[in-house]
N, C-alpha and C positions, 0 to 999 in steps of 0.2 A: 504494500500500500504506500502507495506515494504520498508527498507534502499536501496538505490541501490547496485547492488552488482558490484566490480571492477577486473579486472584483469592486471596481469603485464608484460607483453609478452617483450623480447626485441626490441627494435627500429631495423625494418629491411628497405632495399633498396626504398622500396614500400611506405613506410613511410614519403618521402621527404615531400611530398606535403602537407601533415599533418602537419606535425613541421613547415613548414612553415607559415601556415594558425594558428596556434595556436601561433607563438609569433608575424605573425601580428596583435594579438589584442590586443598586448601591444603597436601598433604604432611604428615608426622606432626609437626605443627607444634602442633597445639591438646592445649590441658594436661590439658583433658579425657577420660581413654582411655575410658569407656564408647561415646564416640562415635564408634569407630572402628568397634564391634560390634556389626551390626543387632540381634541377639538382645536384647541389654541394653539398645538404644534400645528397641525393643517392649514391654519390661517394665518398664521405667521411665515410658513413654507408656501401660501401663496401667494402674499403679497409683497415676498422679498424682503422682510424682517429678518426672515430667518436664511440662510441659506447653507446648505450641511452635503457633506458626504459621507455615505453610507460605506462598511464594510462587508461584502456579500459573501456568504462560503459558495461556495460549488452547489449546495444542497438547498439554497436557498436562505439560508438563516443570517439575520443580520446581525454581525457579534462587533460590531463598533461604529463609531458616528466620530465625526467632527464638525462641528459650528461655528459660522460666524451672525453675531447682532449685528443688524443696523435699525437702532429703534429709531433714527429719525430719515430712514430710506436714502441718506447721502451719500459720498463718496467712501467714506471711514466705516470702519464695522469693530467690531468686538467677537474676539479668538475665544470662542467658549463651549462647553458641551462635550469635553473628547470622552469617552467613554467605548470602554468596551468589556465585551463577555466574560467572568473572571474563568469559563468552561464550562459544561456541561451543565448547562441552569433550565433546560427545558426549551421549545421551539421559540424563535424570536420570526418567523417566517416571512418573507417577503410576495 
C-alpha cells in the first residue's frame, strides 16, 4: 500500500459542514465561532469572506483546511483556520 495520495481543491459553499466537523475535533477551543456553524461557513465561502483550501485524501475525506478572513472584502485578509485530522476521527467526506 502506497502513501496516500492528496488533493487541494479550494474550500467551496458545500464545504460548511466539513470545516465545521473538522475543527470540532479540536473541541470549542478555536476563537473563531463562525466556524463552528456550517450555515455561516457557506456564507462567508460565498461571499469571499472567507476563502480556504481544502485537504482531500484519495477517498474523499477532508483531513485539513487552511483560511484566509477578509471581513471587510478588501485587498488584505487574515491567515486563519489551519486545521487538520489529528487521524482516524470518523468520515469528514466531501
Amino acid at each position: 500500500m502506497g502513501a496516500p495520495k492528496y488533493t487541494y481543491p479550494d474550500a467551496s459553499p458545500r464545504d460548511g459542514i466539513h470545516l465545521a466537523r473538522l475543527i470540532y475535533v479540536y473541541g470549542y477551543s478555536y476563537a473563531r465561532s463562525n466556524f463552528y456553524y456550517p450555515v455561516r461557513l457557506d456564507h462567508d465561502l460565498t461571499t469571499g469572506q472567507l476563502l480556504g483550501v481544502v485537504a482531500v485524501a484519495s477517498d474523499g475525506e477532508i483531513v485539513g483546511h487552511a483560511g484566509l478572513e477578509r471581513s471587510d472584502l478588501g485587498p488584505l485578509g487574515e491567515l486563519l483556520a489551519f486545521a487538520v485530522t489529528p487521524g482516524p476521527s470518523g468520515p469528514l467526506r466531501r
